[in-house]
C-alpha positions as CSV (number, residue, x, y, z in Angstrom):
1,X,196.3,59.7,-36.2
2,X,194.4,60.2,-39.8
3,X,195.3,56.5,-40.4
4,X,194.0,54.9,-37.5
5,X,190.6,55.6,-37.8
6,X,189.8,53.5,-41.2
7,X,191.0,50.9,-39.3
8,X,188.9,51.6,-35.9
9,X,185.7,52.2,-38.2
10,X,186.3,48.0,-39.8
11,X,187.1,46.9,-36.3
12,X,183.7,48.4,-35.0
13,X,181.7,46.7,-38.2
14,X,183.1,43.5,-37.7
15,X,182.1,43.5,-33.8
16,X,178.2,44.5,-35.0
17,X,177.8,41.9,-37.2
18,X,177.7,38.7,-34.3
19,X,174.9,40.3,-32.6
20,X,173.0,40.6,-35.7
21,X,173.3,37.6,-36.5
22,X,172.2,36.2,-33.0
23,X,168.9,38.8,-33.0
24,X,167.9,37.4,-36.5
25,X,168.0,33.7,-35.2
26,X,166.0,34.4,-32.3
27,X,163.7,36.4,-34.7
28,X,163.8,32.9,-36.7
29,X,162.8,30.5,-34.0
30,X,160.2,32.2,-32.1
31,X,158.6,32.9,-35.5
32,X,158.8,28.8,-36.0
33,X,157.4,28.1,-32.2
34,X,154.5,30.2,-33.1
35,X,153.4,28.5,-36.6
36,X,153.9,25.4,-34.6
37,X,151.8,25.7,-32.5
38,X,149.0,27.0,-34.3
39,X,149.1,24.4,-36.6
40,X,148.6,21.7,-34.0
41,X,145.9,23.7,-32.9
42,X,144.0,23.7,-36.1
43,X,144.4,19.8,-36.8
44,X,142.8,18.8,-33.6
45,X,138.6,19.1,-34.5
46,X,136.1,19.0,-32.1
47,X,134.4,16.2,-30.9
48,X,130.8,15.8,-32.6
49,X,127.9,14.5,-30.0
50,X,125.8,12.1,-31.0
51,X,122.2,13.0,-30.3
52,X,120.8,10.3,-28.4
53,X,117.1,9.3,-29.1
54,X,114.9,6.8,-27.2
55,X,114.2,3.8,-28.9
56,X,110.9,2.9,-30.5
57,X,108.8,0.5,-28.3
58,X,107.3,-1.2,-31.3
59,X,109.3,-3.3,-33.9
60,X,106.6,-4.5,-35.9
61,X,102.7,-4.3,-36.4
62,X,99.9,-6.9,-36.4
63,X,98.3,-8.6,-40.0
64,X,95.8,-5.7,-40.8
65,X,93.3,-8.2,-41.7
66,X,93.7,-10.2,-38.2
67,X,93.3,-7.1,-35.6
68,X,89.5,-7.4,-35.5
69,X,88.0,-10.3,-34.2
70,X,85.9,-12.8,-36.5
71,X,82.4,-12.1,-34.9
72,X,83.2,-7.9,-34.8
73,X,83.5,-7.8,-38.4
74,X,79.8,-10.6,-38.6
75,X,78.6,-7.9,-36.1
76,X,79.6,-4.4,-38.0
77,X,79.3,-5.8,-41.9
78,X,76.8,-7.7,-41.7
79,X,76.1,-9.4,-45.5
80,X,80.0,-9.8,-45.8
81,X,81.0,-12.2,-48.5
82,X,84.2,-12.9,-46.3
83,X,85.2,-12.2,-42.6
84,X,88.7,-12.6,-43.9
85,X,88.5,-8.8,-45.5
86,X,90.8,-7.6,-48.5
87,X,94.2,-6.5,-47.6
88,X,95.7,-3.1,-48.7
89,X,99.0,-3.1,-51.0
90,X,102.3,-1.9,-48.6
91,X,106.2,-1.9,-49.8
92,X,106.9,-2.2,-46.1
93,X,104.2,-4.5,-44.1
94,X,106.5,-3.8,-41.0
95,X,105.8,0.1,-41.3
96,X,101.9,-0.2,-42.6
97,X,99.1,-1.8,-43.7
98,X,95.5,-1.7,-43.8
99,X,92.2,-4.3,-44.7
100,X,89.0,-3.4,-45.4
101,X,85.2,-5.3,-45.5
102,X,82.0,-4.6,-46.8
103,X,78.6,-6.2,-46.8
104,X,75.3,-5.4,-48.2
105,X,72.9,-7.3,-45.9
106,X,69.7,-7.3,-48.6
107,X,66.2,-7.4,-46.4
108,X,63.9,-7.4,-49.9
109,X,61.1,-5.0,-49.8
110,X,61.9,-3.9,-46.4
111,X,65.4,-2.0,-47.5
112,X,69.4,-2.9,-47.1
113,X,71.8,-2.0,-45.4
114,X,75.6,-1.2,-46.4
115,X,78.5,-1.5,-44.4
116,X,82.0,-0.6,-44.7
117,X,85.0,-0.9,-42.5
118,X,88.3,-0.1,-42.9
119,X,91.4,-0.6,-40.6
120,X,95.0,1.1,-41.2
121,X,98.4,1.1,-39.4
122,X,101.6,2.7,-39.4
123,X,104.4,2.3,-37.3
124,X,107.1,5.3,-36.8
125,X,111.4,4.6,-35.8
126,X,113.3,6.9,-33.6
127,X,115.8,8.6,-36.0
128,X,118.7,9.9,-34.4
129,X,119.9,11.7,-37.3
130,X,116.7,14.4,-36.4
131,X,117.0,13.7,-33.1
132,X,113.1,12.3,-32.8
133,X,111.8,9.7,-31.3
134,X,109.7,7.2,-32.7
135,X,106.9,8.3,-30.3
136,X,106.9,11.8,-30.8
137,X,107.0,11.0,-34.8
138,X,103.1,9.0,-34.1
139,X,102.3,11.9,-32.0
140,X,103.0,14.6,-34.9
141,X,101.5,12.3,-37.1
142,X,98.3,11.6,-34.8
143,X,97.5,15.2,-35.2
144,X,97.7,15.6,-38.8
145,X,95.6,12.7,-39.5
146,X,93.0,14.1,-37.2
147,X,93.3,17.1,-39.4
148,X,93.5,14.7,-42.3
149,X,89.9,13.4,-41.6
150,X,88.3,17.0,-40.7
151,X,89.0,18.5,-44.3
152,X,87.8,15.4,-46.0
153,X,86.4,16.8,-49.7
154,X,82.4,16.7,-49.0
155,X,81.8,16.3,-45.2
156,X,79.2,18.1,-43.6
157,X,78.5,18.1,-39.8
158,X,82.1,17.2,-39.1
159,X,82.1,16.4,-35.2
160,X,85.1,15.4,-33.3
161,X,85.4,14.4,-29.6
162,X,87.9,12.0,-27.4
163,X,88.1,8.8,-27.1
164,X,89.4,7.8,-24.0
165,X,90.5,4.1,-23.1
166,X,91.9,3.6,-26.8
167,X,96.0,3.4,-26.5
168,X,97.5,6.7,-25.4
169,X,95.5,9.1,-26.7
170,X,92.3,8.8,-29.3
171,X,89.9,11.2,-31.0
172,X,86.5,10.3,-32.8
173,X,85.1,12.2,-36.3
174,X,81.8,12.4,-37.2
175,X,80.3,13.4,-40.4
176,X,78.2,12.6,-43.3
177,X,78.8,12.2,-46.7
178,X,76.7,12.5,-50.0
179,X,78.2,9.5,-52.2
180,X,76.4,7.3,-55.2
181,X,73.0,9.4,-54.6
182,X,72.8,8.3,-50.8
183,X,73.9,9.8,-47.6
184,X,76.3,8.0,-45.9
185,X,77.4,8.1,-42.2
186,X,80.4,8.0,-40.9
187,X,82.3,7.4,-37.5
188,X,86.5,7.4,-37.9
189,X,88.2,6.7,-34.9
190,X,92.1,8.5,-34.9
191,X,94.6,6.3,-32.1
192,X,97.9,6.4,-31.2
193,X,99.7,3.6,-29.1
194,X,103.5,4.2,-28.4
195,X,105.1,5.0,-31.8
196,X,102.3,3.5,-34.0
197,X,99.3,4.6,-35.2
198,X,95.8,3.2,-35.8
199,X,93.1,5.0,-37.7
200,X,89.9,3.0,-38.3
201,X,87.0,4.2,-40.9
202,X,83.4,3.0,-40.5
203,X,80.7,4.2,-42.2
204,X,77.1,3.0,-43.8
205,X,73.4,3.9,-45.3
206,X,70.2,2.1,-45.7
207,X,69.3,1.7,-49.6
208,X,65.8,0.7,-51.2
209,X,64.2,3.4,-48.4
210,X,65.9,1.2,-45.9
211,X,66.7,4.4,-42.8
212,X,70.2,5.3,-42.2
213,X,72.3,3.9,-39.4
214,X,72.5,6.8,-36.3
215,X,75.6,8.2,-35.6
216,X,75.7,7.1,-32.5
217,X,75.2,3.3,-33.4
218,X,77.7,3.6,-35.6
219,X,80.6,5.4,-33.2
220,X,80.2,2.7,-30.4
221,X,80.6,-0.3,-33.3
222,X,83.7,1.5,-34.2
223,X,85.0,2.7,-31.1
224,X,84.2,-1.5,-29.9
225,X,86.7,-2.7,-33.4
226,X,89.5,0.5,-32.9
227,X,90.2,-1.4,-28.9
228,X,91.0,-4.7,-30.9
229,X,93.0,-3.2,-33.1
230,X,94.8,-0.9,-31.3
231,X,95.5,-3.8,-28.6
232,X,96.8,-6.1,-31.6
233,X,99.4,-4.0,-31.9
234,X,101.0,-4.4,-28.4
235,X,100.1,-8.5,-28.9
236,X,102.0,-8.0,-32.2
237,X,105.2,-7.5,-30.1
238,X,105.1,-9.9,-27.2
């Protein structure tokens, strides 16, 4: 009886160790299934939207210098050397520009008169990287250039009020400004027309005791030049 039980206590070891073994391989796979499984997870990323943005209406803007009819610009600068006007420097004539005239129509003893005009444009894209349309880009824009023109250095009286029938939305400035020992007097007209932008300066004084021009002359020449020019830009892109 003493030597029988050695030999019971190997035959009960040797049983244990099959079912060991089969708990530590299921240990083993489900372990696997799980790692599996979150790494097919992991490598499968998320789709990314594309913002969507709608496109600008405008491609391209009008010659600066051809916006303004011939006989408006004999009309507002009188004395002008050229109706043709002097065009402003841009890297990108498809995003802005601007032309200017000015005239000193000399009466002798009785006085002159000087006139300056000025016509600029810039034309925003959507960008769908900021999710912003073109439009809303001119509108944020419209705004600061109104602001722009309110702080200019030196302006007194600075008067603003709307300008409807100009594009989609237009403001007027008024405001003198004490320049070369003479007061002169200003009417800027601020318009925006789909994604684009049109902001044009007029201003003038009367030299040799010559009277200025009224404020009110001056803002219906200007507001009669910013409809041609704002409406070249929609001809532009026929």
């Amino acid at each position: 009886m003493h030597r029988s039980a050695p030999r019971l206590t190997r035959i009960f070891a040797c049983a244990a160790v099959p079912v060991m073994l089969v708990v530590a391989g299921c240990s083993s796979d489900s372990g696997d299934g799980k790692t599996d499984g979150s790494a097919s997870a992991s490598s499968t990323p998320e789709a990314k939207k594309t913002p969507t943005v709608a496109p600008a209406k405008f491609t391209k803007l009008p010659d600066p210098c051809e916006s303004i009819a011939r006989e408006t610009i004999k009309d507002l600068v009188p004395g002008a050397k050229s109706t043709s006007g002097a065009a402003g420097r841009s890297s990108d004539a498809g995003s802005r520009g601007s032309c200017s005239w000015h005239g000193l129509d000399d009466n002798g003893v009785k006085g002159s008169q000087y006139r300056w005009l000025d016509v600029s444009f810039l034309r925003y894209d959507s960008d769908a990287t900021l999710a912003v349309s073109g439009e809303q880009r001119a509108k944020d824009n419209y705004a600061k250039e109104i602001a722009k023109t309110q702080a200019t250095e030196g302006a007194k009286d600075v008067k603003s009020s709307p300008a409807p029938g100009i594009g989609n939305e237009a403001t007027t400035l008024n405001y003198t400004l004490r320049k070369t020992g003479e007061n002169f007097v200003y009417a800027v007209i601020v318009a925006r027309t789909e994604n684009g932008l049109v902001t044009l300066t007029y201003n003038g004084t009367g030299y040799a005791g010559a009277k200025n021009p009224s404020s009110e002359d001056l803002t219906k020449d200007a507001l009669k030049a910013a409809k041609q020019a704002v409406d070249s830009v929609a001809t532009a892109n026929k």
